[in-house]
Each structure stands twice: as C-alpha cells, then as structure tokens.
C-alpha positions, -999 to +999 in steps of 0.1 A: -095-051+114-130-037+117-131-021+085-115-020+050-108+016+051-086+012+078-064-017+065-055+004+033-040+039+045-031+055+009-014+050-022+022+051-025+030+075-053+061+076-063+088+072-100+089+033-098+051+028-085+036+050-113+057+027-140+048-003-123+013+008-126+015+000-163+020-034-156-015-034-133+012-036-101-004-006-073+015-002-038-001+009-008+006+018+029-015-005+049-015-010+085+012-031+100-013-060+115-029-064+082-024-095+067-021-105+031-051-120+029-069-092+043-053-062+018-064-085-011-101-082+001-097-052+009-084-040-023-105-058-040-143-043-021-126-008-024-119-010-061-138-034-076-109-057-090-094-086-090-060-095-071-036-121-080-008-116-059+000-093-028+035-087-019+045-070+021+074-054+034+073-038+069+098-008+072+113+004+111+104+038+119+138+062+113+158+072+148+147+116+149+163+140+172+132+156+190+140+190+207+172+194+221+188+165+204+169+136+225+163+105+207+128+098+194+116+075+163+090+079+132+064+052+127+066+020+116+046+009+085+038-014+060+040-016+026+019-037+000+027-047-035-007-052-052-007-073-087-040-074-104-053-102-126-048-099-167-087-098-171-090-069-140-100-037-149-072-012-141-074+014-110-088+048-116-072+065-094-037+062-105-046+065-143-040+102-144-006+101-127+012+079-149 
C-alpha cells in the first residue's frame, strides 16, 4: 500500500455500526490486501486516534446475472472492525449520525 487513503475506502454506515459507535467501535471497507497492522496506522494518521484492536472479515463478491442471464460476480471486499482506546478521542465524522 502506497498510501493511507487507499487502504481505508469509507465508512460502513449502517443500524448496528452507528450503535456500536457509542462504544468507540467504527467499521470500515478497506482494501482486501490490507493487513491489520496497516488499517491501524492507517486509521490512526487519518484521524488522529488511538487503536486498540482491529477486527477483519473478507466477504465473496455475490453471483449477478449480467445481460441476458450470463453469470457475472460483484467485488470482493473487506471489512474492518476498529476499537479505539478508553483515553482516544472519538471520530468526528460519525458523531452526527448516531
């Protein structure tokens, strides 16, 4: 990865994200080679926080018809689970959404 920017795609904004957010838990899409150790810092020089624990799950791209029913797949993608530190500051950008 060249630069942050490109390991964390967006924020993941959904019912159970915005009440984990309470809990100083954020979950990004991220790009599937990134590894843990890379979203941390990257999360961390985007934000300016501290990260305790980060959580992955890659997800298969769903089977699509394309056309005129031929066979063709969505991406696949990553998902990160982000838990901050108790003394971290808290995310700006998800403060107005919860």
């Amino acid at each position: 990865m060249t630069h942050v920017y490109d390991i964390i795609i967006r924020p993941v904004i959904t019912e159970r994200s915005m009440a984990a957010a309470s809990d100083k838990k954020y979950v990004f899409e991220v790009a599937p080679e990134a590894g843990k150790i890379e979203i941390k810092n990257a999360v961390e020089q985007i934000f300016g926080v501290k990260v305790a624990k980060v959580n992955t799950i890659n997800y298969d791209g769903k089977e699509k018809r394309v056309g005129a029913g031929r066979p063709g797949t969505r991406k696949n993608w990553k998902k990160a689970y982000v838990q901050l530190t108790k003394d971290s500051k808290t995310i700006e950008f998800f403060e107005g959404m919860v």
